[in-house]
LUMZA-185185 format. One record per residue (C-alpha): residue number from 1; residue in three letters; x, z, y. Coordinates in steps of 0.25 Angstrom, whole numbers, padded with zeros to 4 digits. Example, Ala and Ser with C-alpha at 12.3 -4.5 7.8 and 13.67 -1.06 7.14 Angstrom:
2
<nr=1; rest=ALA; c1=0049; c3=0031; c2=-0018>
<nr=2; rest=SER; c1=0055; c3=0029; c2=-0004>
This chain:
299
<nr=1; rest=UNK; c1=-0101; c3=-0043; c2=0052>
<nr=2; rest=UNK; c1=-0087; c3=-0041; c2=0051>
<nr=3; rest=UNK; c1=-0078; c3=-0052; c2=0048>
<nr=4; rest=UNK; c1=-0073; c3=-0054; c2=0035>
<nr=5; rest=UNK; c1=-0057; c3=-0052; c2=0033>
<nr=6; rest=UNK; c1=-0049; c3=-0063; c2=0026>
<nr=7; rest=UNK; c1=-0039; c3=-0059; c2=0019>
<nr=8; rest=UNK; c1=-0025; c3=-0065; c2=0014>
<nr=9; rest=UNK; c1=-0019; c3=-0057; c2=0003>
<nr=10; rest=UNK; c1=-0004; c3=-0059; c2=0002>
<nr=11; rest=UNK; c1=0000; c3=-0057; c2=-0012>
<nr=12; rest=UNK; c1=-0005; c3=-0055; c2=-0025>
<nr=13; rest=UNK; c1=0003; c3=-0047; c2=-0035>
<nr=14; rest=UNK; c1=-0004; c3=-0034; c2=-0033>
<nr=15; rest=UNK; c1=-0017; c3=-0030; c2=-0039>
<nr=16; rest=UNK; c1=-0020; c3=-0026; c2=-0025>
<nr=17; rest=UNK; c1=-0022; c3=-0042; c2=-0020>
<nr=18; rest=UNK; c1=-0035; c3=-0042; c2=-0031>
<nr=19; rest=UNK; c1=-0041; c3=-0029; c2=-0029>
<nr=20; rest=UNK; c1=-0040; c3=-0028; c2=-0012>
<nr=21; rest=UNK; c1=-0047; c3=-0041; c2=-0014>
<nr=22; rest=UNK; c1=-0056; c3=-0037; c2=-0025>
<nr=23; rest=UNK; c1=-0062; c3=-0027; c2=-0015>
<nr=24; rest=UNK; c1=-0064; c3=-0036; c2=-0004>
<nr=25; rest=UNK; c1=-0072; c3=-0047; c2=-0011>
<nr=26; rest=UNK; c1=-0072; c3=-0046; c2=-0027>
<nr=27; rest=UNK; c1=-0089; c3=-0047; c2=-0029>
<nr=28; rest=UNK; c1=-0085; c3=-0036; c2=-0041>
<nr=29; rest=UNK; c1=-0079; c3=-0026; c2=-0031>
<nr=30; rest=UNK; c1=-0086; c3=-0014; c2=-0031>
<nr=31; rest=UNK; c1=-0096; c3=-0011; c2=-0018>
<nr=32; rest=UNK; c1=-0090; c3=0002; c2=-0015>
<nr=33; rest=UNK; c1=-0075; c3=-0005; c2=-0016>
<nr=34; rest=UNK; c1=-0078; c3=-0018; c2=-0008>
<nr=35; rest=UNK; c1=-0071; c3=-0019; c2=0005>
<nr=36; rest=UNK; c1=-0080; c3=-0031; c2=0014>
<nr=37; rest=UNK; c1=-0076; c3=-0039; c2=0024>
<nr=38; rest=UNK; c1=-0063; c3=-0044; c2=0019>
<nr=39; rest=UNK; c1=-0060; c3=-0054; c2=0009>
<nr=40; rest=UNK; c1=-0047; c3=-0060; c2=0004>
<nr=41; rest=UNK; c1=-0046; c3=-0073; c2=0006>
<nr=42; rest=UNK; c1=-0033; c3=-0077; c2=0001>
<nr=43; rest=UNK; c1=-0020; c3=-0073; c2=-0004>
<nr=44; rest=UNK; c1=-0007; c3=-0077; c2=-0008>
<nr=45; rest=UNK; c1=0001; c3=-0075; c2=-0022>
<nr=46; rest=UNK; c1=0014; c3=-0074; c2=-0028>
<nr=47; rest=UNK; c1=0022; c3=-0069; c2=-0039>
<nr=48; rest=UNK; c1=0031; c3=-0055; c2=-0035>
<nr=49; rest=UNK; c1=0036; c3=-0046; c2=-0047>
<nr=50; rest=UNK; c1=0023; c3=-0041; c2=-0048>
<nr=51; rest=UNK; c1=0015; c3=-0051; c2=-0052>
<nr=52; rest=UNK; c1=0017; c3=-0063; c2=-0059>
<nr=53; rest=UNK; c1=0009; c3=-0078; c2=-0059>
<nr=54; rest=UNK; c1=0000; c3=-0074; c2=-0070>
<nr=55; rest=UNK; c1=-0004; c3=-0061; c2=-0063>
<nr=56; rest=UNK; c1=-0006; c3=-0069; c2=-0051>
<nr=57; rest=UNK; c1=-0015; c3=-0079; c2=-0056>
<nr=58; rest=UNK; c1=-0023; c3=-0069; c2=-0061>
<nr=59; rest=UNK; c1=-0023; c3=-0063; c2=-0048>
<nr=60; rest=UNK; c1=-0026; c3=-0076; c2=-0042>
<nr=61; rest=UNK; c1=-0038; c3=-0080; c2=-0050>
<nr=62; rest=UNK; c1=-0045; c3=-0066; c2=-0048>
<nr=63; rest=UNK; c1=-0043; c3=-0067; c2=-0031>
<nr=64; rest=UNK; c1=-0046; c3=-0081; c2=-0032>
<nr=65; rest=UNK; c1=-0060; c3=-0078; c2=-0040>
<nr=66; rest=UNK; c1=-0062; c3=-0069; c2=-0028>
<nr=67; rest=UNK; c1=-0060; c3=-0080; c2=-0018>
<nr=68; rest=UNK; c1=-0047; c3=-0077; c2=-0015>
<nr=69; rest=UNK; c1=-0038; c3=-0090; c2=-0011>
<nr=70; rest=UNK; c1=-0024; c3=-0088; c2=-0017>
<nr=71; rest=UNK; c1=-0011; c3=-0096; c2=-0011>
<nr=72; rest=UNK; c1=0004; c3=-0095; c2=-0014>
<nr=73; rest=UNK; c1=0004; c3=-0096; c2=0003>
<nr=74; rest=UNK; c1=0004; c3=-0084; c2=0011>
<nr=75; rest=UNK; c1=0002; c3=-0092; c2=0022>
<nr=76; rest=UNK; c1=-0011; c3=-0098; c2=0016>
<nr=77; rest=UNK; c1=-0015; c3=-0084; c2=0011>
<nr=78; rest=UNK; c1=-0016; c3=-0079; c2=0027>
<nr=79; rest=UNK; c1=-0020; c3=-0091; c2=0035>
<nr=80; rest=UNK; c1=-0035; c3=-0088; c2=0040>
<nr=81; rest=UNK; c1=-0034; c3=-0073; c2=0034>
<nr=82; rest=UNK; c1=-0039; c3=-0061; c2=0045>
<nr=83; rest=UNK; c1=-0029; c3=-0051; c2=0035>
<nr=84; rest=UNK; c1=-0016; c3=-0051; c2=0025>
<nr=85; rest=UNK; c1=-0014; c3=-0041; c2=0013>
<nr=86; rest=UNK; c1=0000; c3=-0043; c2=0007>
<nr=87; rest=UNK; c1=-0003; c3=-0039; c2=-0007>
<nr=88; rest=UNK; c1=0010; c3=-0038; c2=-0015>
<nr=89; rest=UNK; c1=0013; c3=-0029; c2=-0024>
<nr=90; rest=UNK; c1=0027; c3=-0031; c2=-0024>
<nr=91; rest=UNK; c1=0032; c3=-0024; c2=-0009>
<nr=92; rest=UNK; c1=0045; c3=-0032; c2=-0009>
<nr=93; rest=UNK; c1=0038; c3=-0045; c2=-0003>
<nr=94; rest=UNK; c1=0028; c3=-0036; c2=0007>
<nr=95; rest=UNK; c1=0039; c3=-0040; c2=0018>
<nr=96; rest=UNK; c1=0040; c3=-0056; c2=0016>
<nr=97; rest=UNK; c1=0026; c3=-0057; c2=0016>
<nr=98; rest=UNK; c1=0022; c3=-0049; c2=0026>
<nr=99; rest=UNK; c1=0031; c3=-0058; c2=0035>
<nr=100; rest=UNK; c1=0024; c3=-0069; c2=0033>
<nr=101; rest=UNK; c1=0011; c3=-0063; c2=0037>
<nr=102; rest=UNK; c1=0015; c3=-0052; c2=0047>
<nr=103; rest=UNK; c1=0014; c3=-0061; c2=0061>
<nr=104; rest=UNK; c1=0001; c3=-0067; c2=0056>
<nr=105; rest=UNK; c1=-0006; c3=-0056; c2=0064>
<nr=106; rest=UNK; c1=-0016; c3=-0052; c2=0052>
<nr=107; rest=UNK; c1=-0016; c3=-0039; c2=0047>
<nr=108; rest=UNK; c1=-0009; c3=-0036; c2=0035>
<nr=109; rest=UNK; c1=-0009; c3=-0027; c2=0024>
<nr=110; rest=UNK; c1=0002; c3=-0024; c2=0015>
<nr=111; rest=UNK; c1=0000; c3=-0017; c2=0002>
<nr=112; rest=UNK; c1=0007; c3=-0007; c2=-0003>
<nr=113; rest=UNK; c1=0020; c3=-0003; c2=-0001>
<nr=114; rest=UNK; c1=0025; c3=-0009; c2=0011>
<nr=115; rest=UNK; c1=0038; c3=-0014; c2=0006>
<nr=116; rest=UNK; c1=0045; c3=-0014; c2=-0003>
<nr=117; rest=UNK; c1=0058; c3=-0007; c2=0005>
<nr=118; rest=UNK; c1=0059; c3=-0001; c2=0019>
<nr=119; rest=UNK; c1=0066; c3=-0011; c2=0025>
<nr=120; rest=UNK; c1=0054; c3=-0022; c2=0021>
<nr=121; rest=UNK; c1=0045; c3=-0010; c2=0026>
<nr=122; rest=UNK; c1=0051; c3=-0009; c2=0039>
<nr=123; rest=UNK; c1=0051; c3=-0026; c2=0041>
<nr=124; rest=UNK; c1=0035; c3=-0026; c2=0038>
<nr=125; rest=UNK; c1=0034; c3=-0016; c2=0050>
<nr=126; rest=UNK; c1=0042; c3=-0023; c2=0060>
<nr=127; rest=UNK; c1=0035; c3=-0035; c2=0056>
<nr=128; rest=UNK; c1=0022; c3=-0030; c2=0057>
<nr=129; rest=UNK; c1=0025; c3=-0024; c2=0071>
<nr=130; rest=UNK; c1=0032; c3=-0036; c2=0075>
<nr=131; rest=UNK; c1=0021; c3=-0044; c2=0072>
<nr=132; rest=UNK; c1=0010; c3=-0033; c2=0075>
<nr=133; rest=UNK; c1=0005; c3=-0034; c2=0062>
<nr=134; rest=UNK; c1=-0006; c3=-0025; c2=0058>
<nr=135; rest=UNK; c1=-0002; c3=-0021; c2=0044>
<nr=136; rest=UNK; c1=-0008; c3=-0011; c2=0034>
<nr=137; rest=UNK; c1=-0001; c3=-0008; c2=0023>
<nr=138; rest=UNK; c1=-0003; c3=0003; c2=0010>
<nr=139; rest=UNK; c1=-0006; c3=0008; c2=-0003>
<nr=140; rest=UNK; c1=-0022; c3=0009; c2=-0008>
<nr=141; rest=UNK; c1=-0018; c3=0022; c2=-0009>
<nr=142; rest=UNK; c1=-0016; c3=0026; c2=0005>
<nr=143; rest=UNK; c1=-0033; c3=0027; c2=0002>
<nr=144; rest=UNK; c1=-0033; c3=0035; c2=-0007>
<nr=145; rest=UNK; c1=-0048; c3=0040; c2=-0005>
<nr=146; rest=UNK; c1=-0045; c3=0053; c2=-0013>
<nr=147; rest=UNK; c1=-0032; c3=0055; c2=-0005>
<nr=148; rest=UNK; c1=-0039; c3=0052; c2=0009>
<nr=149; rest=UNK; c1=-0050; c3=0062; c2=0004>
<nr=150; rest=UNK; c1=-0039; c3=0072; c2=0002>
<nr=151; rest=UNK; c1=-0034; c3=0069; c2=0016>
<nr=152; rest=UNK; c1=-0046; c3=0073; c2=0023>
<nr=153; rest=UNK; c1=-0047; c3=0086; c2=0016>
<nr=154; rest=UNK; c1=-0032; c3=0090; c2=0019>
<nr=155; rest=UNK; c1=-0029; c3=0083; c2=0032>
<nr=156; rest=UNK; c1=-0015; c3=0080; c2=0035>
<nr=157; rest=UNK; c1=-0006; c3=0086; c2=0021>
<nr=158; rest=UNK; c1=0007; c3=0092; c2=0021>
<nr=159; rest=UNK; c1=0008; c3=0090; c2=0006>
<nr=160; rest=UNK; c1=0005; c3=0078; c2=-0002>
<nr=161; rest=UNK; c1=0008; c3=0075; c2=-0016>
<nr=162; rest=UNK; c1=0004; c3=0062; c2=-0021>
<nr=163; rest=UNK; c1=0006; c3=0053; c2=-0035>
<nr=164; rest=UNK; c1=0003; c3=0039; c2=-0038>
<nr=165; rest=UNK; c1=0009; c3=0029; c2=-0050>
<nr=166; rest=UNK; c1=0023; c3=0024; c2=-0049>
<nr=167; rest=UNK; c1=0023; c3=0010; c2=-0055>
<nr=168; rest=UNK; c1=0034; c3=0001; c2=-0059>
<nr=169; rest=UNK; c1=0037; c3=-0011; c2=-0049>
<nr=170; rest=UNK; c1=0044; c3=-0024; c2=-0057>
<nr=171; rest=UNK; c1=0052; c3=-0024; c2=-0045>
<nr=172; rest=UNK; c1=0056; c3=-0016; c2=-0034>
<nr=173; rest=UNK; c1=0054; c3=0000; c2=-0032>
<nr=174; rest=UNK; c1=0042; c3=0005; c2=-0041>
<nr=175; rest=UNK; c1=0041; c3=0018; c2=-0030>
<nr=176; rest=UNK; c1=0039; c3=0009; c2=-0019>
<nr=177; rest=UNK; c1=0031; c3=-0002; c2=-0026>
<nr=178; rest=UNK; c1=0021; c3=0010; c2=-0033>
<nr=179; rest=UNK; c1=0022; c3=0024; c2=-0027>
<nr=180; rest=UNK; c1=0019; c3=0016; c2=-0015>
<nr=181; rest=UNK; c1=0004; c3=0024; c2=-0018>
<nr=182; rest=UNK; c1=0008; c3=0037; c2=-0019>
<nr=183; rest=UNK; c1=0018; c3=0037; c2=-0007>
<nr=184; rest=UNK; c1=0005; c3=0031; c2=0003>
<nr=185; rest=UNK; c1=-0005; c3=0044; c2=-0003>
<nr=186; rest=UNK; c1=0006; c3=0051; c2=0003>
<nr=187; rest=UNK; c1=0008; c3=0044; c2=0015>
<nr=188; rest=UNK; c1=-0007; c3=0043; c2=0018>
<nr=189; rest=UNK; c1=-0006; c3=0059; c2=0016>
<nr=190; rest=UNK; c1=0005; c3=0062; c2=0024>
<nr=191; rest=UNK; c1=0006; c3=0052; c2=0033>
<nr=192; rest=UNK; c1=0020; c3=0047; c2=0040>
<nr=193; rest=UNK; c1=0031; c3=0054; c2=0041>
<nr=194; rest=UNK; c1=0038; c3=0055; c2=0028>
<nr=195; rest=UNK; c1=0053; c3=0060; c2=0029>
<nr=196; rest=UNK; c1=0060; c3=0058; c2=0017>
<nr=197; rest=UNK; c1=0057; c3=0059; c2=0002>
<nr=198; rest=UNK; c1=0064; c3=0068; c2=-0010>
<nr=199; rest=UNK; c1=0059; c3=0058; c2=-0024>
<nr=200; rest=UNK; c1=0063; c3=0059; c2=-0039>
<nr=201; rest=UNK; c1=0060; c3=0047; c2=-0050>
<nr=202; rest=UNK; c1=0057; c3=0053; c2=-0065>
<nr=203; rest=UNK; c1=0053; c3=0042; c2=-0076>
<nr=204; rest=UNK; c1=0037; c3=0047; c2=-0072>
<nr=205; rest=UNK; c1=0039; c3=0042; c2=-0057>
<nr=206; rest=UNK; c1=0044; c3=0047; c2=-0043>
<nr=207; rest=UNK; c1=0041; c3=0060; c2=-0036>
<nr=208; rest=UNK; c1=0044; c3=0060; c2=-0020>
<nr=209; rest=UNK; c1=0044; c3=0071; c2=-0011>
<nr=210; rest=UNK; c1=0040; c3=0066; c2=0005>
<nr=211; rest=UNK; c1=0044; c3=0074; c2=0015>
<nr=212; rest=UNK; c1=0037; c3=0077; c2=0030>
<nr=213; rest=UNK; c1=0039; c3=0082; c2=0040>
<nr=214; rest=UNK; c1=0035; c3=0097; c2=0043>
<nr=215; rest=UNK; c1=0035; c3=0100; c2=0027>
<nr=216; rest=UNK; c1=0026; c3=0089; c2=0024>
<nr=217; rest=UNK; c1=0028; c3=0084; c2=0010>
<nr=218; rest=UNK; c1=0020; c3=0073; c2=0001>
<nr=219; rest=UNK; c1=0025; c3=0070; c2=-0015>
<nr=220; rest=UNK; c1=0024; c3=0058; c2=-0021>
<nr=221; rest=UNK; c1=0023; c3=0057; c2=-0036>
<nr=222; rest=UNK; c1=0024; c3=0043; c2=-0040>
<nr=223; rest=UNK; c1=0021; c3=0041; c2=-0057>
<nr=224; rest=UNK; c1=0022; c3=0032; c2=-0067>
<nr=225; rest=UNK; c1=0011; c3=0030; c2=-0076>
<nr=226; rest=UNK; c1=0002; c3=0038; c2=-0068>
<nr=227; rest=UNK; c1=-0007; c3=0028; c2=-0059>
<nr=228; rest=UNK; c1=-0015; c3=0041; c2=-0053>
<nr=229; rest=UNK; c1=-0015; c3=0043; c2=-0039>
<nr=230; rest=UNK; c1=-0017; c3=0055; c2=-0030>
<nr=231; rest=UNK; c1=-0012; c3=0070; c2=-0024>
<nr=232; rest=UNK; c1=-0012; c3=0081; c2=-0017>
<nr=233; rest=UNK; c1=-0013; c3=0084; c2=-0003>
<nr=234; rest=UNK; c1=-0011; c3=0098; c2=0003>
<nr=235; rest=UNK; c1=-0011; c3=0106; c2=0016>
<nr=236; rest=UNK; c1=-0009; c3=0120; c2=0017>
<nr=237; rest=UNK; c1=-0016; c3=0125; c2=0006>
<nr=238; rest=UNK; c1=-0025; c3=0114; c2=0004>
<nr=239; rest=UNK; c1=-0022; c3=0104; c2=-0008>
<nr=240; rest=UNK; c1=-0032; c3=0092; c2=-0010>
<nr=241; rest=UNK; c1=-0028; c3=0083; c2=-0023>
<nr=242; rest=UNK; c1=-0032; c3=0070; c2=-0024>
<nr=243; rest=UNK; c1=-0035; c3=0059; c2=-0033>
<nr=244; rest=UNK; c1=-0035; c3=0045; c2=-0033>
<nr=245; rest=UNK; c1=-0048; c3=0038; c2=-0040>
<nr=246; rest=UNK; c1=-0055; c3=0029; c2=-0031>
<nr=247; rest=UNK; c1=-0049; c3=0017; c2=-0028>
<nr=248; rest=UNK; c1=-0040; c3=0015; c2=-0017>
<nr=249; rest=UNK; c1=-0041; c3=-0001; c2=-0013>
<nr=250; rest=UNK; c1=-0054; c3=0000; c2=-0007>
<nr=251; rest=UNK; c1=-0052; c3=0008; c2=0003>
<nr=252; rest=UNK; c1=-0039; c3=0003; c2=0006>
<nr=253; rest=UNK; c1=-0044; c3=-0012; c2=0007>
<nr=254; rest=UNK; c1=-0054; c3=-0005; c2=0018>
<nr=255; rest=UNK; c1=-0044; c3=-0002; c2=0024>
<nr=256; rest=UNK; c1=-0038; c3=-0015; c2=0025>
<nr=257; rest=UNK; c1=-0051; c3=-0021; c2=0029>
<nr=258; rest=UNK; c1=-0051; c3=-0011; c2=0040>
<nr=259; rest=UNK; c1=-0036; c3=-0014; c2=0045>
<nr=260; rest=UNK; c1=-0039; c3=-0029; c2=0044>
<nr=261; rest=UNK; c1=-0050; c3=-0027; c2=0053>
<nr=262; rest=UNK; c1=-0044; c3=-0021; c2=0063>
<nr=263; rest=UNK; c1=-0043; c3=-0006; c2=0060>
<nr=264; rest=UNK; c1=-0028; c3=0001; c2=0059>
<nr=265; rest=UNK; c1=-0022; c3=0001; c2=0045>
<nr=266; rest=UNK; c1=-0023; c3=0013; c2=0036>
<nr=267; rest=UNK; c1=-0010; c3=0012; c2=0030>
<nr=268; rest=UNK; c1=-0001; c3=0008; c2=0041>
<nr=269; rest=UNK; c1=0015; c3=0000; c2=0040>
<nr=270; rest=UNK; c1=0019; c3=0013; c2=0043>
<nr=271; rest=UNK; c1=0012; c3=0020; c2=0031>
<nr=272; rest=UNK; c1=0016; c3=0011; c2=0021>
<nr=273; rest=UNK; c1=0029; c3=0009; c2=0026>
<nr=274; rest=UNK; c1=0031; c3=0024; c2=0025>
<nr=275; rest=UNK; c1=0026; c3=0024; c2=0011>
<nr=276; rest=UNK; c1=0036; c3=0014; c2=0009>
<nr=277; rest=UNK; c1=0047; c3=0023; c2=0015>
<nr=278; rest=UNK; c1=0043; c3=0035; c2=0005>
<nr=279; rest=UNK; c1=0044; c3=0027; c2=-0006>
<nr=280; rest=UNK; c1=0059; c3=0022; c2=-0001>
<nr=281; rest=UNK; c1=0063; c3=0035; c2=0001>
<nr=282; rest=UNK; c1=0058; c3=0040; c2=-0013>
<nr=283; rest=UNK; c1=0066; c3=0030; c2=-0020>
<nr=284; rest=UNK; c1=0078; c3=0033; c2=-0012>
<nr=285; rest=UNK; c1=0076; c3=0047; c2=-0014>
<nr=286; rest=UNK; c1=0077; c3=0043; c2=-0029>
<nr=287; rest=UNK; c1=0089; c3=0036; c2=-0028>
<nr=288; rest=UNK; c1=0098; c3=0047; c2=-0020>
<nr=289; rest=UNK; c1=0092; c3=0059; c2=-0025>
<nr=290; rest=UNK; c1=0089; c3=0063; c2=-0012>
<nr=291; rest=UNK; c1=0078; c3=0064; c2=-0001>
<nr=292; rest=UNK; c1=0076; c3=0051; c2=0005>
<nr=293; rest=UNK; c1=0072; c3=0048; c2=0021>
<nr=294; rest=UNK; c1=0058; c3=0040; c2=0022>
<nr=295; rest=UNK; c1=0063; c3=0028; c2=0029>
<nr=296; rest=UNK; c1=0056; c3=0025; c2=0043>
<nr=297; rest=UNK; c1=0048; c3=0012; c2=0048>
<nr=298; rest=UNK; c1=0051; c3=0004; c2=0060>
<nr=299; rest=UNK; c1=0049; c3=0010; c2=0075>
């Protein structure tokens, strides 16, 4: 038998800390949704502009009904756990914590978006290489089972158009925080190598236009009010649409429970942080009326 995997969950202002842990060990959890051989075992809260005391204690009673212990101690949350999830919807404290947890040798996973600048980005992958820290990181849409259906029938796409909601953050860049989704269908489409990016905000949300090399080119529409996600992809004279209506979180916490097993990660540092960068150079875009470079990682 396969040994279990503990968990410590770092963070609990996102919706995400309850459901990723719903599907591991809620007794409700639908069969065709449960993901065995992990368990959550502890994890850690405080308050970020996303959530405040009530919504935490909420939070709290329903992971703590599911036997999960919570702290106010990152360091209690991760001693005796095989794996780390920073869960924190707010992508301006990724960095801090990560530092605390990046020379534990665990693997980690970071939800999404990386960072919430480049310059945090690029310190979460020197630290992680430093360290040699296995990390995985991304959006529940990076499995998109319609879009990796899609995939299959087109192969590699030399035209994507994707959209997703745009929400509003209480603090920091609503792109970065939100079109995060959107940019990673397009990343997991395209794959690296995003050059620079044409955008233009209306009161309805954000349109950018990627650009790739060899005449590549994905666009992103980012809504507001719209919470439908999905696209077109499109090879020579073949266009396969898709739609988004099976949900994406189990197969993503699969692919966590492969990655902390061992297995290599299906959204790598470099993915996300190149999703992060798009969305950058979208919101500089905006603010020059101009094209905008994609920033680059670390060698």
């Amino acid at each position: 038998m396969a040994k279990l995997i503990k968990v410590g969950i770092v963070g609990l202002d996102t919706s995400h800390s309850i459901e990723f842990t719903r599907i591991m060990q809620a007794p409700d959890c639908p069969r065709e949704d449960k993901v065995r051989g992990m368990r959550v075992v502890a994890c850690t809260r405080f308050e970020t502009p996303f959530q405040d005391a009530a919504g935490l204690d909420q939070r709290q009673e329903q992971m703590e009904e599911w036997g999960v212990r919570v702290t106010e101690s990152v360091k209690e949350t991760v001693e005796g756990v095989d794996a780390i999830m920073i869960e924190i919807n707010d992508p301006a404290p990724h960095l801090k914590y990560f530092k605390q947890v990046a020379a534990l040798g665990k693997p980690v996973f970071i939800d999404k978006p990386l960072a919430g600048t480049v310059r945090d980005g690029r310190a979460i992958l020197r630290l992680a290489k430093e360290h040699k820290t296995r990390v995985m990181s991304g959006s529940s849409l990076r499995f998109c089972r319609e879009l990796l259906d899609g995939l299959k029938q087109v192969g590699d796409p030399d035209w994507v158009n994707v959209h997703g909601m745009l929400g509003t953050a209480p603090t920091g860049d609503s792109l970065v925080w939100y079109g995060v989704h959107a940019f990673e269908m397009l990343e997991r489409a395209m794959g690296p190598g995003a050059r620079r990016v044409t955008a233009h905000e209306t009161g309805s949300g954000v349109v950018s236009v990627v650009e790739y090399d060899g005449g590549r080119q994905g666009v992103v529409e980012t809504q507001r009010r719209n919470y439908a996600y999905g696209g077109r992809l499109q090879v020579g004279g073949t266009a396969v649409p898709f739609l988004n209506t099976r949900g994406p979180y189990p197969p993503q916490v699969a692919a966590m429970r492969r990655f902390f097993a061992g297995g290599e990660p299906e959204g790598t540092l470099e993915n996300a942080f190149e999703v992060l960068a798009m969305m950058v150079a979208a919101r500089k875009s905006i603010e020059t009326g101009r094209p905008a470079p994609v920033p680059k990682g670390i060698a």
